[in-house]
C-alpha positions as CSV (number, residue, x, y, z in Angstrom):
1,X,-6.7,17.1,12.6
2,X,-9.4,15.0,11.1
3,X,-9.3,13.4,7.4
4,X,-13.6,12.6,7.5
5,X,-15.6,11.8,10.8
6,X,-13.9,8.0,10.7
7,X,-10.3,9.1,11.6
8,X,-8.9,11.7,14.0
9,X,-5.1,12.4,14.7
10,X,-3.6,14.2,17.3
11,X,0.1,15.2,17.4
12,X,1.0,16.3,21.1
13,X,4.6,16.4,22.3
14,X,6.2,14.1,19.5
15,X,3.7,11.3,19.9
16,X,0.9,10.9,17.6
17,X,-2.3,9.5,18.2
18,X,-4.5,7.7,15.7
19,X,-8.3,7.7,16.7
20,X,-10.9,5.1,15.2
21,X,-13.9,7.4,15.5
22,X,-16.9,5.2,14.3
23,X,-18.6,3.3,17.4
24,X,-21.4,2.8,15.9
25,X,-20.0,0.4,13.4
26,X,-17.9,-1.3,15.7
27,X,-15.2,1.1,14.1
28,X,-14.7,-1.4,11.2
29,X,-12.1,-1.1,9.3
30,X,-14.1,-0.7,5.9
31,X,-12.2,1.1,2.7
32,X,-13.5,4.8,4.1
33,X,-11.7,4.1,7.1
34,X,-8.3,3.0,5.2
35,X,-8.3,5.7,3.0
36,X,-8.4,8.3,6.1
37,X,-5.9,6.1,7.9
38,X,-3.7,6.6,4.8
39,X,-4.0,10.1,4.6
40,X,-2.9,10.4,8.8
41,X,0.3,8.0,8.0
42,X,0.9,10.4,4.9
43,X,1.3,13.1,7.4
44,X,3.2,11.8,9.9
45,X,5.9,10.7,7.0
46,X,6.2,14.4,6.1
47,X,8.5,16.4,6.9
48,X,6.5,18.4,8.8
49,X,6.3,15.6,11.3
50,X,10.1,14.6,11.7
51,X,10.2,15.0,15.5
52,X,7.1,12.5,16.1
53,X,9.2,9.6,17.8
54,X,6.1,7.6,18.6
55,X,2.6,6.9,17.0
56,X,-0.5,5.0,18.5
57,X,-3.9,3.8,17.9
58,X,-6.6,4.1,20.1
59,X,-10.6,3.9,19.4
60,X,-14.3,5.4,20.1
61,X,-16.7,3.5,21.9
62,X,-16.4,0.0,23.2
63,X,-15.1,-2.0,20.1
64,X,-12.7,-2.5,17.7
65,X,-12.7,-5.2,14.7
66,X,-11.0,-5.4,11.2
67,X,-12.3,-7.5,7.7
């Protein structure tokens, strides 16, 4: 699923993963990002997504850095 271009999320065998997908800002975490991070937690607390027993983060590219 993806909330924008900034954050994908994958749900595979009751793990989810998180992906930062903005390389070429470092994948910053600027307020576009949180706001699409928000909307992929919203959907793993639903009940839709009960059986996910484990979640992860993972990025694009070669960096990762937050504000």
């Amino acid at each position: 699923m993806n909330y924008g271009n900034k954050v994908l999320l994958e749900i595979r065998d009751k793990v989810a993963l998180i992906t930062l997908n903005k390389p070429e800002r470092l994948n910053a975490l600027d307020i576009g990002v949180w706001k699409e991070l928000m909307a992929a937690a919203e959907v793993l607390i639903s009940e839709d997504a009960r059986g996910i027993r484990s979640a992860g983060i993972q990025k694009k590219g070669y960096s990762f850095k937050g504000r």
